[in-house]
C-alpha positions as CSV (number, residue, x, y, z in Angstrom):
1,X,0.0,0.0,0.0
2,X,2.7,2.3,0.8
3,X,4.3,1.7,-2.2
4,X,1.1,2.1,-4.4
5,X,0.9,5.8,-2.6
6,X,4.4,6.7,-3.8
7,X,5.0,6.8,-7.3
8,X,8.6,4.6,-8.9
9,X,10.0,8.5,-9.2
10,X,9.2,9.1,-5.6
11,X,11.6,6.1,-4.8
12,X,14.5,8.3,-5.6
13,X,13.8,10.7,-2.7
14,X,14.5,7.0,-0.6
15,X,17.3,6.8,-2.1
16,X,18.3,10.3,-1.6
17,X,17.2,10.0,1.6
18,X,19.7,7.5,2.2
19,X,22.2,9.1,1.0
20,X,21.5,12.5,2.9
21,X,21.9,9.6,6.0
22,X,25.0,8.3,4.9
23,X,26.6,11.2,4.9
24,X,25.1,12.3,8.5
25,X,26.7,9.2,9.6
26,X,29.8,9.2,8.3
27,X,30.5,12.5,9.5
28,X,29.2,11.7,13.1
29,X,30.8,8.7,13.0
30,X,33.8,8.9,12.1
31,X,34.5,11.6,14.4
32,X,33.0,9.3,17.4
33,X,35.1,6.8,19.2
34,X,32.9,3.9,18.8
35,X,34.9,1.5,21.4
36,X,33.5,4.5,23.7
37,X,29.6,4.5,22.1
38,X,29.9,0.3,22.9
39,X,31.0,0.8,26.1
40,X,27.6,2.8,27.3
41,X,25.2,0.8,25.5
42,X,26.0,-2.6,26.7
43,X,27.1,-1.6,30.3
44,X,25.7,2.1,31.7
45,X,22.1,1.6,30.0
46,X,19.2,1.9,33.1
47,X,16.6,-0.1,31.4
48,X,14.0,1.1,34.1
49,X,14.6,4.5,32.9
50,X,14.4,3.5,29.3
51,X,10.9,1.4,30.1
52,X,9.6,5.0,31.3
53,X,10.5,6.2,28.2
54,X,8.9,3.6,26.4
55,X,5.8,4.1,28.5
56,X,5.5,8.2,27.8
57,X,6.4,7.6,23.9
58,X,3.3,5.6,23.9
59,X,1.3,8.0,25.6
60,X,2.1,10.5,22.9
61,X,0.5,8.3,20.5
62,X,-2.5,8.2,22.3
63,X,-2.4,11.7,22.2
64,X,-2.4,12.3,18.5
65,X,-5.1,10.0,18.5
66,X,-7.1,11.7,20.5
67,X,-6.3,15.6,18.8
68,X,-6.9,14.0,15.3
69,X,-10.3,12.7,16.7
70,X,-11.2,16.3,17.8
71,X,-9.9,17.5,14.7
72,X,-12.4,14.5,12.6
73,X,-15.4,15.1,15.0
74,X,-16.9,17.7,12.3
75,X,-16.9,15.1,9.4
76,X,-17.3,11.4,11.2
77,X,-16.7,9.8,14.6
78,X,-14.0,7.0,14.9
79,X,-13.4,5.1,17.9
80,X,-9.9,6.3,19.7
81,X,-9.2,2.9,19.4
82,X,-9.1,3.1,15.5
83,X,-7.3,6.2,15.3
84,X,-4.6,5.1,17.1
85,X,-3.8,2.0,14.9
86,X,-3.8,4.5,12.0
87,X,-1.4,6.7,13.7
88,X,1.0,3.7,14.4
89,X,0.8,2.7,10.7
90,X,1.3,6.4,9.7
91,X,4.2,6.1,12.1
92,X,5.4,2.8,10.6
93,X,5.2,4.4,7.0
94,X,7.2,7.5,8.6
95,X,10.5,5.4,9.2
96,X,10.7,3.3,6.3
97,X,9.7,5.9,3.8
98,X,11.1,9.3,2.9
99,X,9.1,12.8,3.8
100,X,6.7,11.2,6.1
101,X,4.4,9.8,3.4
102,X,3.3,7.5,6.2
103,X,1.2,10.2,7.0
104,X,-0.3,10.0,3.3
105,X,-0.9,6.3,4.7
106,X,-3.0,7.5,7.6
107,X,-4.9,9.6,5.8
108,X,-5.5,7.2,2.7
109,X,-6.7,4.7,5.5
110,X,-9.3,6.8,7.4
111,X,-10.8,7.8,3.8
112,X,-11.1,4.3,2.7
113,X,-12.7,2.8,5.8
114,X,-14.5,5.8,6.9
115,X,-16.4,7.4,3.6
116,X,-15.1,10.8,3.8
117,X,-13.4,12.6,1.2
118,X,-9.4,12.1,1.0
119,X,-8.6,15.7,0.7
120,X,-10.5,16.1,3.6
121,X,-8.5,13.4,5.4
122,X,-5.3,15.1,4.8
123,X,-6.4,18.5,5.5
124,X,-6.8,17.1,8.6
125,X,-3.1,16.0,9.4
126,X,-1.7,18.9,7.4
127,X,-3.4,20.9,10.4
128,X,-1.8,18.6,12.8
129,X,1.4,19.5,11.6
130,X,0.7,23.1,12.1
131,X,-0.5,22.7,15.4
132,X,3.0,20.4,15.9
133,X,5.0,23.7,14.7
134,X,3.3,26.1,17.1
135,X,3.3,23.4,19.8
136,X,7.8,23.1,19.0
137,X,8.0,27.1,18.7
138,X,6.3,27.3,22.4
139,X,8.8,24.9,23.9
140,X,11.8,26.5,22.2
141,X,10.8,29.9,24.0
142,X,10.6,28.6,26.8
143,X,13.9,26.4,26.9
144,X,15.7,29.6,25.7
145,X,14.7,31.0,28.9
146,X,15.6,28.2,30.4
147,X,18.8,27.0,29.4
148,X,22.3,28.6,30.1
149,X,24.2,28.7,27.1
150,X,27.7,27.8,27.6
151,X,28.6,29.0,24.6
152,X,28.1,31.3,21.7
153,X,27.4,28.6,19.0
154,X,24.8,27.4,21.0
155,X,23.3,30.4,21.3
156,X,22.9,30.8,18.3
157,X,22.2,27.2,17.0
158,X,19.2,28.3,19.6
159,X,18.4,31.6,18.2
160,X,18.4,30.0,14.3
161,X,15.5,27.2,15.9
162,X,13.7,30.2,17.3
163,X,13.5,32.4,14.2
164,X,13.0,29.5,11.6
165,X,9.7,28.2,14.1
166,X,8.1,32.0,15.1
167,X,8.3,32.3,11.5
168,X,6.0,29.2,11.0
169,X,4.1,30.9,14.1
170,X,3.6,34.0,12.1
171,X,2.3,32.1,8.9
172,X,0.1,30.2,11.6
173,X,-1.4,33.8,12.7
174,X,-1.8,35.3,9.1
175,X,-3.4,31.9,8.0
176,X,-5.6,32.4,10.4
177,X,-6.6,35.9,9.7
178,X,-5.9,36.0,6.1
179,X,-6.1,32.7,4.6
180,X,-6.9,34.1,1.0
181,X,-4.0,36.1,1.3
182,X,-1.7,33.8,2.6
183,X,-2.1,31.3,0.4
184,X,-1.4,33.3,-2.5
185,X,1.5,34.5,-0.6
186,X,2.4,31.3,-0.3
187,X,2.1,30.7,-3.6
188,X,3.9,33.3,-5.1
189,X,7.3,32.1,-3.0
190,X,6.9,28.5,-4.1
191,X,6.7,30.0,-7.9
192,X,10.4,30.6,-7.5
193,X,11.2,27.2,-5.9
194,X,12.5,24.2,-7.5
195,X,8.9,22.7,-9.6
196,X,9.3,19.2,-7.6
197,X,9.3,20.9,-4.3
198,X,6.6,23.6,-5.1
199,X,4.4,20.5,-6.5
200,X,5.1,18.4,-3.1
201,X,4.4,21.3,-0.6
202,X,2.0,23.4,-2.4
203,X,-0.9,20.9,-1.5
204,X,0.4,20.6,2.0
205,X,0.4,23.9,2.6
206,X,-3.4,24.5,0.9
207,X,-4.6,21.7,3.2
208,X,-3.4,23.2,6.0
209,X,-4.5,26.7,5.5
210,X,-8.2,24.9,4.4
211,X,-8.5,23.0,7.7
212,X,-7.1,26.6,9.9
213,X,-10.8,27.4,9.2
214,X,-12.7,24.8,12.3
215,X,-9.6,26.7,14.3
216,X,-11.4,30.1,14.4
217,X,-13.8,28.4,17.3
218,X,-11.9,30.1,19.8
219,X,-12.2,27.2,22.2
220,X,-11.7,24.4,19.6
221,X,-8.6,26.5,19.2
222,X,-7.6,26.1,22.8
223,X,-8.2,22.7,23.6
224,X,-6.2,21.7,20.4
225,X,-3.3,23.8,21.4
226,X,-3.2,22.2,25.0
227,X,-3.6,18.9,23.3
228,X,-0.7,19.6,20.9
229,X,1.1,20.8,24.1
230,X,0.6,17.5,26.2
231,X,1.4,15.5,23.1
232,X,4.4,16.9,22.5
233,X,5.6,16.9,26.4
234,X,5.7,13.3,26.6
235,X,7.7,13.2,23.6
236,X,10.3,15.0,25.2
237,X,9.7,13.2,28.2
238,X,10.5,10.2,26.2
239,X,13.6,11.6,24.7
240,X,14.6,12.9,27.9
241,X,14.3,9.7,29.8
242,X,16.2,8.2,27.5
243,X,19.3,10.5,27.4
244,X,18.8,10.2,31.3
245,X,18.5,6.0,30.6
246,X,22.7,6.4,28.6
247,X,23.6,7.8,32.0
248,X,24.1,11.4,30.4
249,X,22.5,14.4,32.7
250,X,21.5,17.4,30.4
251,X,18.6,20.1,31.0
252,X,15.8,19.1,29.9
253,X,15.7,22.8,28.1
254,X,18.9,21.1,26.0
255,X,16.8,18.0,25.2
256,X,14.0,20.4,23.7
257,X,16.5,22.2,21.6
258,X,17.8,18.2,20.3
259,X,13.8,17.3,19.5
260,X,13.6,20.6,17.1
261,X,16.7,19.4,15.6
262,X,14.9,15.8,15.0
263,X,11.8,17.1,13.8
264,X,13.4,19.6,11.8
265,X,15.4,16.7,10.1
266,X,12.4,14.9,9.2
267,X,11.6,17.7,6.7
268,X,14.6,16.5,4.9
269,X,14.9,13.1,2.7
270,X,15.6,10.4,5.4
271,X,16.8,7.1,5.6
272,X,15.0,4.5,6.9
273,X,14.8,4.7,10.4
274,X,16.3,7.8,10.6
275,X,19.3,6.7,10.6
276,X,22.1,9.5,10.5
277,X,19.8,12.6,10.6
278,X,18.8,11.4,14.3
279,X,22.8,11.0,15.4
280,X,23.5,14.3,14.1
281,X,20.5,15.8,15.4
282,X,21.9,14.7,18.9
283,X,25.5,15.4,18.4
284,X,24.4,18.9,17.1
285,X,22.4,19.4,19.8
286,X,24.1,18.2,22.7
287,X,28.1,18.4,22.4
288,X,27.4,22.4,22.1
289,X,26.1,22.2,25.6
290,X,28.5,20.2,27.1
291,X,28.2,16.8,25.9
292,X,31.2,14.2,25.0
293,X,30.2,13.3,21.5
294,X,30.4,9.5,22.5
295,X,27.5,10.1,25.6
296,X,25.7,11.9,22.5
297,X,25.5,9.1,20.0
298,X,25.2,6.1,22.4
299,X,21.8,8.6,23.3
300,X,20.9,8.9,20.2
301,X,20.9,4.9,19.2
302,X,19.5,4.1,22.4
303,X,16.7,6.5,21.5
304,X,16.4,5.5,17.5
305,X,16.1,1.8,18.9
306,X,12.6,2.6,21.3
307,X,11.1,5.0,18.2
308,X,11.4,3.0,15.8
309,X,11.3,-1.2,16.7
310,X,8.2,-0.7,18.8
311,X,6.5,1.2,16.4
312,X,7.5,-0.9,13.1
313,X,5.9,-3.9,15.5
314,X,2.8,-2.3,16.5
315,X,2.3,-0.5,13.2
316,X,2.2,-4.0,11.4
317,X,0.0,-5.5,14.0
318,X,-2.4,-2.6,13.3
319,X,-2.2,-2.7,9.5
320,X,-3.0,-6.6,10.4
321,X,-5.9,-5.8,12.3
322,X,-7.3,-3.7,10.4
323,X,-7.5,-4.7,7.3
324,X,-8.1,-8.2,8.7
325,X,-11.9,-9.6,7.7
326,X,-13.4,-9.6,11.5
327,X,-12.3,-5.4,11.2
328,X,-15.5,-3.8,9.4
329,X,-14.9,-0.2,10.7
330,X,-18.1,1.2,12.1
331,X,-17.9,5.2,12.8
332,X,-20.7,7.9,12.6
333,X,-21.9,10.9,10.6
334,X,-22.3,14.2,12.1
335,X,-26.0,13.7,11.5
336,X,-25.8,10.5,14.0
337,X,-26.0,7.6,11.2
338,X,-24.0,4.5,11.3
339,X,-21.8,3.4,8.7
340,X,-20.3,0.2,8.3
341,X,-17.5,0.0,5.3
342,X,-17.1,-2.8,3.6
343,X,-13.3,-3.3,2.6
């Protein structure tokens, strides 16, 4: 299915994207003594600390369940249940795919099973990642205030994060206000990009600038933001715990500035799993601070290995279930009807 979504010319960005993680490796690595990396991971690991950050990773699915069922309740009801197994396959799609099309996956799935309208669908998570923007921007502020920089590059590695995100926060605001406006904005800068990347974020961006509209309910706005908030919170719990689990002690303000770095990386072609974009995204954001590069990567596997095995298991176990004959989806129409989708 995933391979149905993306297109035999799409499969060079997977190969781009492992090349783009190649080179991230190779130039983490081979400035890392691994005898030292080796060392941490099979003797200073606290795998009760680790199992906590197991535990609060889950949780943040759950909650991305539970904001993209706010987000659906307009259109059709879908048991939490349901939406989580999406967002583990969307997840599962995310790692072994390039430029998160697992999130095309997600959305492909709920239109399918559900009846609605696959624009609609992915209008949907477009917003989500909006929401995820403002939600990164607001922890950034905050662990700028927090953190003591101990030095001036990173300061300003932290100052770069801050202005590339409040800029996303101020197309968030005129989207908002001005969506006509914006979008053609929008479109009038993507005019001058390269046509591939205009043509792969030009729908991205509509979609999300179409769903803004159900967040001018001042309170819908609220609870999402809070949601987005929570979410997001137990992600860096989870990354924290598990810097904490490699025996390495670092603000959690410094762990904030490595999650932007991650997510950031995500926007690029990746390899599968991540691999190499997530070790620099450590190394970048952690040695600055203090960090011997070795603590940093021996984190950073540690920390690949409980995103991405757990997730690869559960997400087939969900794609299992439901597409599985016993796994009718049953949901409901605004107007209160029951539907039951035949696969």
């Amino acid at each position: 299915m995933f391979g149905a979504m993306m297109p035999t010319k799409r499969w060079r960005w997977l190969a781009g994207g492992i090349a783009i993680g190649g080179i991230a490796a190779w130039l983490v690595f081979a400035d890392t003594d691994i005898a030292g990396v080796l060392m941490i991971l099979k003797g200073d690991v606290d795998y009760l600390l680790a199992g906590c950050a197991l535990l609060a990773y889950c949780l943040f699915f759950i909650g991305k369940a539970l904001r993209w069922r706010c987000l659906l309740k307009p259109m059709v009801e879908v048991a939490p249940l349901r939406l989580t197994a999406y967002v583990l396959i969307g997840y599962a799609g995310n790692v072994l795919l390039p430029f998160q099309a697992g999130e095309v996956a997600r959305g492909y799935l709920l239109a399918k099973h559900h009846k609605i309208r696959l624009v609609a669908a992915l209008s949907g998570i477009a917003l989500e990642k909006a929401l995820d923007f403002f939600a990164l921007l607001l922890l950034l502020v905050w662990a700028l205030i927090a953190v003591d920089a101990p030095s001036p590059l990173a300061e300003s590695m932290a100052m770069t994060l801050a202005c590339l995100l409040s800029l996303v926060g101020l197309l968030l605001v005129a989207a908002l206000v001005r969506p006509d406006a914006t979008a053609a904005m929008i479109d009038r800068t993507l005019a001058h990009c390269p046509p591939r990347l205009s043509a792969w974020l030009g729908p991205l961006v509509h979609n999300a600038i179409d769903g803004l509209a159900a967040l001018r309910q001042g309170a819908l706005l609220a609870r999402l933001v809070v949601a987005s908030l929570a979410s997001w919170g137990m992600m860096l719990a989870a990354l924290w715990l598990t810097v904490e689990a490699a025996q390495v002690e670092v603000p959690v303000a410094v762990a904030v500035v490595v999650l932007v770095l991650a997510v950031l990386g995500l926007a690029l072609p990746t390899s599968p799993g991540f691999f190499g974009t997530l070790q620099a995204a450590f190394v970048l954001g952690m040695v600055p601070f203090g960090v011997p590069q070795e603590a940093a990567v021996a984190a950073s596997i540690l920390y690949q290995a409980l995103t991405t095995i757990p997730p690869l298991a559960a997400g087939a176990i969900c794609w299992a279930w439901l597409n599985g004959p016993a796994s009718l989806p049953s949901s409901k129409r605004p107007d209160g009807k029951e539907s039951r989708t035949a696969e």
